[in-house]
C-alpha positions in Angstrom: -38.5 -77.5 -128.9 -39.6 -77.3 -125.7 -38.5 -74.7 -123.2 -37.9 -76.1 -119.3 -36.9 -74.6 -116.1 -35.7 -77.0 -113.6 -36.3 -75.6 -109.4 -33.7 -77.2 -107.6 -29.9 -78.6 -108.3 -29.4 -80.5 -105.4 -28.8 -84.9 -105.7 -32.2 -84.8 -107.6 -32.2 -81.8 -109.5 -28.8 -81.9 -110.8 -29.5 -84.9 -112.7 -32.9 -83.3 -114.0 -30.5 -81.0 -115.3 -28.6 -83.2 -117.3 -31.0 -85.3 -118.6 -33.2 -82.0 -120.2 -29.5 -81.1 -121.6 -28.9 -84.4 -123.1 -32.4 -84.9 -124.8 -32.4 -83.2 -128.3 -36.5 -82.0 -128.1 -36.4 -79.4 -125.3 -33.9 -76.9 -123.9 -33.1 -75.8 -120.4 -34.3 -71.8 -120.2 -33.4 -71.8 -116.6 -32.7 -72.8 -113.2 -33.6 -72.0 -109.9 -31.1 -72.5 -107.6 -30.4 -70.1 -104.1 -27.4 -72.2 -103.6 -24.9 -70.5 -106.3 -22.3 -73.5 -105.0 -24.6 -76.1 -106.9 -24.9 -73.8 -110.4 -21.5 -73.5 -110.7 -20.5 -74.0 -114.5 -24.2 -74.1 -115.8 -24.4 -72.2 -119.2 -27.8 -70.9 -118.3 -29.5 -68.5 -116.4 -29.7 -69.2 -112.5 -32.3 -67.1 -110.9 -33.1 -67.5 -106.7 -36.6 -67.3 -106.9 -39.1 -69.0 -109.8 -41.0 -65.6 -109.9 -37.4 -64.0 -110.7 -36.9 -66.2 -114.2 -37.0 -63.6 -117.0 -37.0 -66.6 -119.9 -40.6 -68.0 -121.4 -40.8 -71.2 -120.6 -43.2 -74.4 -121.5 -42.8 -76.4 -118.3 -40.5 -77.0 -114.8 -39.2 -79.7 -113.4 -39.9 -78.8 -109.2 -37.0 -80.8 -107.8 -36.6 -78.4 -104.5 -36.9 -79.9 -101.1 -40.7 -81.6 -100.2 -41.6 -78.9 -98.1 -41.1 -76.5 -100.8 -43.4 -78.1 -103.1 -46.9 -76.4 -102.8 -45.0 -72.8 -103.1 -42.8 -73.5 -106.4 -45.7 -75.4 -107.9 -48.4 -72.7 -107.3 -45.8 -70.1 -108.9 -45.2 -72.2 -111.8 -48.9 -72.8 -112.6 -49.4 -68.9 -112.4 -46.7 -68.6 -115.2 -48.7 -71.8 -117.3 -45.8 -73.9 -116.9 -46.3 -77.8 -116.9 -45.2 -79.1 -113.9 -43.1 -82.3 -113.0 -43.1 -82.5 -109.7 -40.5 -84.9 -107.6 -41.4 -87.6 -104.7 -43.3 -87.0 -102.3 -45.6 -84.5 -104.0 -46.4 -83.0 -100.9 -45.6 -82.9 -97.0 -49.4 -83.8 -96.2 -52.8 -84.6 -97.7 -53.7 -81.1 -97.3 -50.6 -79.6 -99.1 -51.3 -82.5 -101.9 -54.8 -81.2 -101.9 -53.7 -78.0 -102.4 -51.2 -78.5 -104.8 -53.9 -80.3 -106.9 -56.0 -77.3 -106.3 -53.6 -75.3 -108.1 -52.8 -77.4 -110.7 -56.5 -78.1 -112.0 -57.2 -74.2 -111.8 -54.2 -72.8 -113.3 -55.4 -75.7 -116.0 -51.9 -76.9 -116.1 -50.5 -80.3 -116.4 -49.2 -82.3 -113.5 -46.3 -85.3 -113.4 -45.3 -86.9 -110.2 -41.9 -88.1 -110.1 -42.5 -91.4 -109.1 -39.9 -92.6 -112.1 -39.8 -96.2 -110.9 -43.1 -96.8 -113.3 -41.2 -95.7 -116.0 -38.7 -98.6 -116.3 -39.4 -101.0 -119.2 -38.6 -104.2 -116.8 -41.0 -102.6 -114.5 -43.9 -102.4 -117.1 -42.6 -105.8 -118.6 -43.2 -107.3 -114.3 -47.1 -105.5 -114.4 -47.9 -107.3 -117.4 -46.5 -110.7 -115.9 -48.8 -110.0 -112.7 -51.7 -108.2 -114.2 -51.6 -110.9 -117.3 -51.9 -114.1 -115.3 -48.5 -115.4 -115.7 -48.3 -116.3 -112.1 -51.8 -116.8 -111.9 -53.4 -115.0 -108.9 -51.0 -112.4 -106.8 -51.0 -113.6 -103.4 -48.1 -112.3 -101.7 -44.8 -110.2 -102.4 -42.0 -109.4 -100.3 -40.0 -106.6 -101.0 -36.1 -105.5 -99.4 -35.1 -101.7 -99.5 -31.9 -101.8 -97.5 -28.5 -99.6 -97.8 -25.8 -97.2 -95.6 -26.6 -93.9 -95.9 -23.2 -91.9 -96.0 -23.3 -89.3 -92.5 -22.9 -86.8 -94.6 -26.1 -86.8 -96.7 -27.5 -85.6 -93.7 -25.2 -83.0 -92.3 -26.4 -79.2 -92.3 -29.5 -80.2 -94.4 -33.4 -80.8 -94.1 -32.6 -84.6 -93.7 -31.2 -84.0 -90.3 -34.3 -84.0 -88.5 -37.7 -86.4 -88.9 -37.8 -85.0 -92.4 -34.8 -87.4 -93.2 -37.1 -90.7 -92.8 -36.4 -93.0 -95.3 -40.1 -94.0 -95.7 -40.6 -90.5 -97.2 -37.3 -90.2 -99.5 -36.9 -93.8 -100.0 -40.0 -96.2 -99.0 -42.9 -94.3 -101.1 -40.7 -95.4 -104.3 -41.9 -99.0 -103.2 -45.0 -98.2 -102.3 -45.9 -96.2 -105.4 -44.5 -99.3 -107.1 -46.8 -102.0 -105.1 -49.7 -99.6 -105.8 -48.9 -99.9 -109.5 -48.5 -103.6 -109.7 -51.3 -104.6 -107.0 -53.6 -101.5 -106.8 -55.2 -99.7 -104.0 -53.9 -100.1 -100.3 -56.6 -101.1 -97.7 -55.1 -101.1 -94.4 -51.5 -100.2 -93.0 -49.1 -101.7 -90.5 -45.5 -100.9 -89.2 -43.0 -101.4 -86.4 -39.8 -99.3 -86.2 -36.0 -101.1 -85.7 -34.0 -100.1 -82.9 -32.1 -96.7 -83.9 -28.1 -96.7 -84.9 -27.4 -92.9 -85.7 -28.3 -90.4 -82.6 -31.2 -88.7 -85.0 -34.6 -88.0 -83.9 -36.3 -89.9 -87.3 -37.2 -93.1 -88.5 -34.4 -95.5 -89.6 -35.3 -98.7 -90.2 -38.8 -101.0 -89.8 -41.3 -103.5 -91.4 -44.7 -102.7 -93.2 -47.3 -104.9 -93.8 -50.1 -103.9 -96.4 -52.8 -105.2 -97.6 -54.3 -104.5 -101.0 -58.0 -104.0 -102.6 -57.6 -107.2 -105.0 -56.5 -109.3 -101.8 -52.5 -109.7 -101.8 -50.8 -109.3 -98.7 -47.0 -107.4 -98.9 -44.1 -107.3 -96.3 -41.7 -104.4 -97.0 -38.3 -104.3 -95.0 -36.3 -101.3 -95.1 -33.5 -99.5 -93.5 -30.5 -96.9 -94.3 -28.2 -97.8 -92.3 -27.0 -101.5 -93.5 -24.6 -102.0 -96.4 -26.5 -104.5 -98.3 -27.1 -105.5 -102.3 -30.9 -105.7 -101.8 -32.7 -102.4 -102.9 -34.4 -101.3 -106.6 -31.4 -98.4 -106.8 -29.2 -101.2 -106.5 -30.8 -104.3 -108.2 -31.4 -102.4 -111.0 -28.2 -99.7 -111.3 -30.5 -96.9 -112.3 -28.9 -94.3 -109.9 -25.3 -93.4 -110.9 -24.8 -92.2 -107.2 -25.9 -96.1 -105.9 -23.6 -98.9 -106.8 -25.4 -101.6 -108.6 -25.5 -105.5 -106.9 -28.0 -107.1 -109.5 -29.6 -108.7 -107.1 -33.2 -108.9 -106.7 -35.0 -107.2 -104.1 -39.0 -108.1 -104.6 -40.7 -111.4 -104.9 -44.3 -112.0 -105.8 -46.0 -115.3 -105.9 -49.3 -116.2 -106.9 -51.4 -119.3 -107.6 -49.7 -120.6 -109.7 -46.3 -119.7 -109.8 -43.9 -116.6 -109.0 -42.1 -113.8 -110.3 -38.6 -112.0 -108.6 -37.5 -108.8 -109.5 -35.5 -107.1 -111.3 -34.1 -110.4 -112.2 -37.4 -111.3 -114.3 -37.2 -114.6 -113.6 -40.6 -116.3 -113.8 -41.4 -119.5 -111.5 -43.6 -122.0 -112.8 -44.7 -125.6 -112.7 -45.3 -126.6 -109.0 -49.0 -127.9 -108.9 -48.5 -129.2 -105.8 -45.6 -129.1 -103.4 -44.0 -133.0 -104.6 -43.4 -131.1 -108.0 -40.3 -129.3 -108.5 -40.9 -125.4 -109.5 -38.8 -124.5 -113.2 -37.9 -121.1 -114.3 -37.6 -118.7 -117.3 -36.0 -115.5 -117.5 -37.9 -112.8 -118.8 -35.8 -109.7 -120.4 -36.6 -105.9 -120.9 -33.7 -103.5 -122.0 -32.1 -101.5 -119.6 -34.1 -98.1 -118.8 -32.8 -94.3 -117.7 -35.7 -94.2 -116.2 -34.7 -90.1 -115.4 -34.7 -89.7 -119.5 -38.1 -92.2 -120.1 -40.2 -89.9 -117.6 -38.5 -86.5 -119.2 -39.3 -87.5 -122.3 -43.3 -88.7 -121.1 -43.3 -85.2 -119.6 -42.9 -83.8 -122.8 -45.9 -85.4 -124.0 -48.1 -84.8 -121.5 -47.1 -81.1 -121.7 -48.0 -80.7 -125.9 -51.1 -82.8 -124.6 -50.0 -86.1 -126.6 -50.2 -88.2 -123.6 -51.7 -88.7 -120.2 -49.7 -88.4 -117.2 -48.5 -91.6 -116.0 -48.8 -90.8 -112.6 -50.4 -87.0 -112.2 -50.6 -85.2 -108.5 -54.2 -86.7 -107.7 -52.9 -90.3 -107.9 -49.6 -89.6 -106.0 -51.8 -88.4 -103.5 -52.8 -91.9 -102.7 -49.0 -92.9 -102.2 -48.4 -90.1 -100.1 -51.5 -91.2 -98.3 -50.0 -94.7 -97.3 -46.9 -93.2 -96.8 -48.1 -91.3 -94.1 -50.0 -93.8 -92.4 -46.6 -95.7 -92.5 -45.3 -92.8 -90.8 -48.0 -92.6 -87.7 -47.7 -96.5 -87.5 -44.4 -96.3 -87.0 -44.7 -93.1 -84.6 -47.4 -94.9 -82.4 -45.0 -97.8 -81.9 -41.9 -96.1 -80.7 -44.2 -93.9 -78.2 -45.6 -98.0 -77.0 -41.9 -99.1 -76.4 
């Protein structure tokens, strides 16, 4: 049985918390929480700070605010604990560096919440691209696109240039494009007009190219009710009404792929040929409970970490350059 802290009950956390409750091989010790509002009704110990937690534990799950990151990690690697670490690992390169830093000489293991790469349609879609199905990977387009309620950024850390959605939202999609395509080789953004009165990013368009020469457009925004999004193609957040529809196509030499439909486009040799289709399936994932449960093998050392803190780096790295892309152009307008 293995013993877990979780550090942080807020949207994220609080459904960390359930899923280490509703697995049967590990146990919740504790949580960290200074907000006693969001403990209310836990059966376990609550403790303010990570360095106040009387239980042993074999691991934590650091699902506190981004900024807090490098702080909760270094004290959880100076108790032994495993760490799982959520999206964005870091604020910067040189808190990521850090971070690593304290990781690799506490001699602890590292998980990046990047949980997107834990879905079986999503591992199912890298063996379509990586396999050949669609030949060579030329292009993909990809859609992330909903209405934030006001309220998710009232009183909070999201109410400033923190609340970008290219750092909650966009480096999911990245991490994912990474994952299917590769290495990123060069960055380019332009920001929409702003709706809210907020000093942060709301909407825009990336273009990125990639080390094994595909080209990918990514469109996003939070403040437009739409159906086109992963959270919403694929229902995997409980908090995010699920559409079904897709929200990335990738086409290659010889034929396509959308997602998280699975449909696979075929047939076209030429353009007087009409294209056919085939529907691919792979069962639905809780891609919260796949990741806890590849945590716990990459803590008792059975596994490798899907994605560990060095290789979130890179995410963070093109997430960032997304960021000063789309910085540059709003100080040109």
């Amino acid at each position: 049985m293995t013993r877990l802290a979780v550090v942080g009950a807020g949207l994220i956390g609080s459904r960390h918390i359930r899923a280490v409750q509703q697995n049967p091989d590990c146990t919740l010790v504790a949580v960290v929480e200074p907000d006693a509002a969001r403990t209310a009704g836990l059966d376990v110990p609550v403790y303010a700070r990570i360095e106040d937690v009387q239980e042993a534990a074999d691991g934590a799950i650091i699902a506190s605010p981004t900024p807090l990151h490098p702080d909760h990690v270094r004290a959880a690697a100076a108790r032994g604990w495993g760490v799982l670490i959520e999206k964005p690992v870091a604020d910067s390169l040189a808190e990521a560096d850090a971070l690593i830093a304290t990781v690799k000489g506490a001699r602890v293991a590292s998980l990046v919440g990047h949980h997107r790469r834990h879905h079986q349609s999503v591992a199912l879609l890298r063996r379509i691209v990586t396999e050949g199905r669609i030949g060579q990977p030329v292009l993909a387009t990809l859609i992330w696109a909903m209405k934030k309620p006001d309220a998710y950024f009232e009183g909070n850390w999201r109410s400033g240039g923190g609340g970008s959605p290219v750092m909650i939202n966009l480096v999911h999609d990245i991490d994912l494009l990474r994952f299917l395509f590769g290495e990123v080789t060069e960055v380019a953004a332009v920001g929409g007009a702003p709706v809210r009165d907020a000093d942060r990013v709301e909407s825009g368009a990336v273009a990125l190219s990639f080390a094994g020469g595909v080209s990918a457009t990514l469109a996003f925004a939070d403040t437009t009710p739409s159906p086109w999004g992963f959270e919403a193609g694929t229902g995997e957040n409980p908090n995010i009404a699920r559409s079904g529809q897709n929200m990335l196509w990738i086409a290659g030499t010889e034929g396509g792929v959308a997602f998280p439909s699975l449909h696979v486009w075929s047939g076209a040799a030429d353009w007087s040929e009409t294209p056919v289709n085939a529907r691919e399936g792979a069962p639905a994932t809780d891609p919260l409970a796949a990741q806890l449960r590849h945590f716990l093998d990459v803590i008792t050392g059975r596994a490798e970490p899907l994605i560990d803190a060095e290789d979130a780096r890179k995410t963070l790295a093109v997430a960032l350059q997304i960021e000063t892309a789309l910085a540059r152009a709003r100080e040109a307008a």
